[in-house]
C-alpha positions as CSV (number, residue, x, y, z in Angstrom):
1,X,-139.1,-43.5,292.5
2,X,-138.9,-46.2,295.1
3,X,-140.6,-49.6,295.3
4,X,-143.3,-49.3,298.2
5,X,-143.5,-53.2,297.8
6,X,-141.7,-55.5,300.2
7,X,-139.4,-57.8,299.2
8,X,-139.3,-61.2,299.3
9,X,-137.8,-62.5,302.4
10,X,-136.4,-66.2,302.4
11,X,-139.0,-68.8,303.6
12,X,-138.3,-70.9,307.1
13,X,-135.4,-73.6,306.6
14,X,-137.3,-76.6,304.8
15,X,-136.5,-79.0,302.1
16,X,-137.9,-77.8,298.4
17,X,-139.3,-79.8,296.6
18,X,-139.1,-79.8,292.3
19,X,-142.1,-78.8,290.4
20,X,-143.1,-77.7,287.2
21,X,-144.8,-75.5,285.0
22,X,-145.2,-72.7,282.0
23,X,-144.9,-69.2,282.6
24,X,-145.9,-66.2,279.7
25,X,-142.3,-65.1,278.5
26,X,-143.5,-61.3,279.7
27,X,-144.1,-62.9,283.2
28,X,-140.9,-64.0,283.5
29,X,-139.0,-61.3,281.9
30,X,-140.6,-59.8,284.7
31,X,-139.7,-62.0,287.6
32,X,-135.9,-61.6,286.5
33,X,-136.1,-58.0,286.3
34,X,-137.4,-57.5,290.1
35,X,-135.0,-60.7,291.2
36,X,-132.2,-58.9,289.6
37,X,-133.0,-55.5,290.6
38,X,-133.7,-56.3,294.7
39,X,-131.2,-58.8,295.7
40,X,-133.5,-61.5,295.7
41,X,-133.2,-65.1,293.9
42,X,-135.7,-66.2,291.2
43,X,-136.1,-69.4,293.8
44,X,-137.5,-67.0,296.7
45,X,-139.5,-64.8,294.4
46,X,-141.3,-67.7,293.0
47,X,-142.2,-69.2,296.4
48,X,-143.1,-66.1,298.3
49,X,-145.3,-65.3,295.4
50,X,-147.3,-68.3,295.3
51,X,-147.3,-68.6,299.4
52,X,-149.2,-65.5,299.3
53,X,-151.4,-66.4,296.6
54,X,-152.5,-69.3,298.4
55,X,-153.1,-67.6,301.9
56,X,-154.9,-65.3,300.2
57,X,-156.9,-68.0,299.1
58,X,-156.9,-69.8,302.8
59,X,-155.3,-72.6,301.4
């Protein structure tokens, strides 16, 4: 059956910047199994996922 979700593209060309934090082991079991599974890096996932957690937040 095939993902109807998009994937992650890359964000615009800007510096990153290093932050940290915990994740639930399940979470990012997770993360590495969709990374892994459409070509996309862990890095990429991580930021588009919490860029559209914050617009949808307006921030």
């Amino acid at each position: 059956m095939p993902d109807t979700q998009a994937t992650p593209e890359p964000a615009e060309a800007e510096d990153r910047v290093l932050i940290s934090g915990r994740v639930r082991e399940s979470v990012r079991r997770r993360m590495k199994l969709y990374s892994a599974g459409h070509d996309v890096s862990l890095q990429d996932l991580i930021d588009a996922a919490l860029d559209e957690y914050l617009a949808k937040r307006g921030a």
